[in-house]
VOBALO-408631 format. One record per residue (C-alpha): y, z, x; residue in three letters. Coordinates in Angstrom, 3 decimals, m for minus. Example, Ala and Ser with C-alpha at 12.3 -4.5 7.8 and 13.67 -1.06 7.14 Angstrom:
REM VOBALO-408631
- y:z:x:aa
- m4.500:7.800:12.300:ALA .
- m1.060:7.140:13.670:SER .
END
This chain:
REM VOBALO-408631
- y:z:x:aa
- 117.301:56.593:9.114:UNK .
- 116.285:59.887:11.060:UNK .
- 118.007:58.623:13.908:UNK .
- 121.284:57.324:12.020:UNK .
- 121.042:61.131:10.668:UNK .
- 120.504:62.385:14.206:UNK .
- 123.407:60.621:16.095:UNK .
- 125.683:61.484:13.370:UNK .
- 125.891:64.992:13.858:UNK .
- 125.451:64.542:17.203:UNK .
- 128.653:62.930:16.892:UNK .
- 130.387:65.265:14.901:UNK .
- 130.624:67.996:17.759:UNK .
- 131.927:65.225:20.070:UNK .
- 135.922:63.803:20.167:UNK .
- 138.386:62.861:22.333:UNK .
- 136.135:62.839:25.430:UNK .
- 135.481:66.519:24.534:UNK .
- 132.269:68.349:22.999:UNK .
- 131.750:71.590:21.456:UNK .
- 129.082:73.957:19.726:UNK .
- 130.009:75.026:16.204:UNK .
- 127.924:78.634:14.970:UNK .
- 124.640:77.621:13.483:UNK .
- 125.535:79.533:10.223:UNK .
- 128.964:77.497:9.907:UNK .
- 127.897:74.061:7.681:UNK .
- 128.941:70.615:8.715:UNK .
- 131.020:69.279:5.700:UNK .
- 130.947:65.177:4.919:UNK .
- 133.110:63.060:7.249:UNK .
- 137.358:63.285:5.499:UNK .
- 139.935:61.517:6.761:UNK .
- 142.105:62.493:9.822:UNK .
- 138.861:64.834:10.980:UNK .
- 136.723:65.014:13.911:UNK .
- 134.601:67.504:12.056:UNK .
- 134.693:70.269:9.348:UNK .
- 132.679:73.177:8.704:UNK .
- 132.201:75.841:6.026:UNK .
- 132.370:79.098:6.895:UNK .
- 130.263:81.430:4.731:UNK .
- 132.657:84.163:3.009:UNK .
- 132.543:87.747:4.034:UNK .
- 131.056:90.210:1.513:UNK .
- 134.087:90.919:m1.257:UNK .
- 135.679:87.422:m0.341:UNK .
- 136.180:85.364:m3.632:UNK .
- 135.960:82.029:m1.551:UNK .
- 134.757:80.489:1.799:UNK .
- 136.436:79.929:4.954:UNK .
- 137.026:76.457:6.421:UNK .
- 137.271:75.017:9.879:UNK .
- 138.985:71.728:10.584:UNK .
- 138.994:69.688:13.944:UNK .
- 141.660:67.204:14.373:UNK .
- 141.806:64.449:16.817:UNK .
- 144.634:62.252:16.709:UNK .
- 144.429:59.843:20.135:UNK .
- 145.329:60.509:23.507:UNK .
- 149.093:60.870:23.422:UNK .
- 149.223:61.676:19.567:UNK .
- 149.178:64.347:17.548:UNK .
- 152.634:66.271:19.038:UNK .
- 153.388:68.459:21.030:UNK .
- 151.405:71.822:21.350:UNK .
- 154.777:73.881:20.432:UNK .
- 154.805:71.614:17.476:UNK .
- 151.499:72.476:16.312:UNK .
- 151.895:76.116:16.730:UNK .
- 155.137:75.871:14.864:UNK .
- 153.855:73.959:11.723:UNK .
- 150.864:76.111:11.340:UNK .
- 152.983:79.233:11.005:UNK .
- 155.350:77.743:8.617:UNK .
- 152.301:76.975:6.436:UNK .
- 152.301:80.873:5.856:UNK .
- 154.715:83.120:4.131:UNK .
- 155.296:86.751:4.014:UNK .
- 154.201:88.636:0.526:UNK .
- 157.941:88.163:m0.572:UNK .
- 157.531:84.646:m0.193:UNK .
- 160.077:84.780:3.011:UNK .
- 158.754:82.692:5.491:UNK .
- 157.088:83.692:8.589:UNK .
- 158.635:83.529:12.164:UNK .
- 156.956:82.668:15.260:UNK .
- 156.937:86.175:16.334:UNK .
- 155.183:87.178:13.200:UNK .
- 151.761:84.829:14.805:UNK .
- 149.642:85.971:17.918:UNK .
- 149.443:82.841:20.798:UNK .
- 147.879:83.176:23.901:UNK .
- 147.593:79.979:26.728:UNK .
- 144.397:80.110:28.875:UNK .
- 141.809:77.985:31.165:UNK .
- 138.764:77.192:29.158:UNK .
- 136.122:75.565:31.689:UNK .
- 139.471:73.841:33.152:UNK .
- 141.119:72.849:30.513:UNK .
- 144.766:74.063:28.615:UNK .
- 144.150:76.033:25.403:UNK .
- 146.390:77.512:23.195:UNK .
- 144.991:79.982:20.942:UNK .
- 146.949:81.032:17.331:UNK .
- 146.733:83.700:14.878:UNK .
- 148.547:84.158:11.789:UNK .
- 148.025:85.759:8.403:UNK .
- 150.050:86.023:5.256:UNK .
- 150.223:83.997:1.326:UNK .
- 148.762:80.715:2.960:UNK .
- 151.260:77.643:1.335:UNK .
- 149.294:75.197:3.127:UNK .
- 150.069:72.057:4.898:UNK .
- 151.578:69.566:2.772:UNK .
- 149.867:67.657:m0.299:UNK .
- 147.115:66.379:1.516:UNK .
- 146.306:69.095:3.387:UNK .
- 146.381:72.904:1.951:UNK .
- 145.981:74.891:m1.640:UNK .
- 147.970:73.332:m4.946:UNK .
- 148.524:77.237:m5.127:UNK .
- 149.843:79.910:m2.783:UNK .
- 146.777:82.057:m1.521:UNK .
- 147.802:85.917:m0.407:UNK .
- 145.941:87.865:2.026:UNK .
- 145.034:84.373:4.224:UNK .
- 144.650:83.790:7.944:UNK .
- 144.573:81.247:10.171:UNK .
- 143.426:81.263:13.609:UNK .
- 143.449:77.692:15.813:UNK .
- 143.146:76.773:19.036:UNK .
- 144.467:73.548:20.686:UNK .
- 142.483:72.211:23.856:UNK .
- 144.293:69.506:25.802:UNK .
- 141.939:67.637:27.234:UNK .
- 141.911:64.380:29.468:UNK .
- 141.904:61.748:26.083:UNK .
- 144.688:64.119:23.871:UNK .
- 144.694:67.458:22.597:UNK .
- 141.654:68.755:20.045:UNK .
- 143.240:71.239:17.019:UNK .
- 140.760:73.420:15.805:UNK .
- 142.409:75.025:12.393:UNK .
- 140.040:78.256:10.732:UNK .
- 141.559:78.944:7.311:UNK .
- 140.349:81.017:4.827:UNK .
- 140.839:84.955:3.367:UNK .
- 141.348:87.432:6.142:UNK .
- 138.467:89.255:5.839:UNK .
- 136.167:85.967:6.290:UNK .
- 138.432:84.692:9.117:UNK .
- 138.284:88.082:10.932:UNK .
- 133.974:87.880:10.431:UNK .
- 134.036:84.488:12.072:UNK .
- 136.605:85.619:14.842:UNK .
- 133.478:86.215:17.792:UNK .
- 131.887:82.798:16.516:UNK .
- 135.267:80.922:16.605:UNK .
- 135.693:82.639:20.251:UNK .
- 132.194:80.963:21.599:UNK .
- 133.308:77.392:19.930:UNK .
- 136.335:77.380:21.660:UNK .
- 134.695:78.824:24.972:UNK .
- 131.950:76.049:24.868:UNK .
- 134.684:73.596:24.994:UNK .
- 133.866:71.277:27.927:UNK .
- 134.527:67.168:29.043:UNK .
- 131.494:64.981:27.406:UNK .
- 129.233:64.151:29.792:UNK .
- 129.787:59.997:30.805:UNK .
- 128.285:57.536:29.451:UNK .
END
């Protein structure tokens, strides 16, 4: 059993040919569909709720295009009047992580969500999202941090280090 425990969140930091480190103080969540891995991030102090971050691995060629991704994420957010956000209302940024493509996201607004599977039954105000995708060798890793701005904004340096410890798995 201790060893079924052990490989299993051993696993859950390791997709796509890819690992990562996720903060101590972020909790692994139960295994949901579509997922690599999902964590809870604790709320900030005066935050009614908790953060979450979702990793998404698709397959190597699936999952779209990165411009795709960065596209759908903003339009999951809306300005206070309910106007939708443009692409020049979110912060990206493409980079070298220890060799690989990333493309780092930040938006904020009344989060809408992602579709009925994916995001609140009910518009949330004063939400953020920051995401990174890494393209590595098997397909691209999506790392999506959602939750109220404050918490998101707490988590930024730990979300930084995840994405910085980035790196191929070793072979096995």
């Amino acid at each position: 059993m201790l060893a079924m425990t052990v490989a299993m969140s051993a696993s859950a930091e390791e997709a796509g040919g890819l690992t990562w480190s996720a903060p101590p103080e972020w909790a692994a969540q139960p295994t949901r569909p579509m997922r690599a891995a999902t964590y809870k991030v604790p709320a900030a102090k005066g935050d009614a709720e908790d953060a979450e971050l979702a990793v998404f691995y698709f397959g190597q060629g699936q999952g779209g295009a990165v411009d795709a991704n960065v596209k759908r994420w903003v339009a999951q957010f809306q300005k206070p009047d309910g106007k939708p956000l443009e692409d020049k209302d979110a912060k990206t940024k493409q980079e070298k992580v220890n060799g690989l493509p990333v493309t780092t996201v930040e938006v904020k607004g009344t989060y809408a969500g992602g579709g009925p599977m994916m995001g609140p039954s009910t518009p949330k105000p004063n939400f953020k999202l920051r995401g990174a995708i890494v393209e590595g060798p098997e397909g691209a890793l999506f790392y999506k941090l959602t939750g109220p701005e404050k918490t998101v904004n707490g988590a930024e340096k730990g979300f930084r280090k995840m994405v910085e410890s980035v790196k191929p798995a070793p072979k096995k």
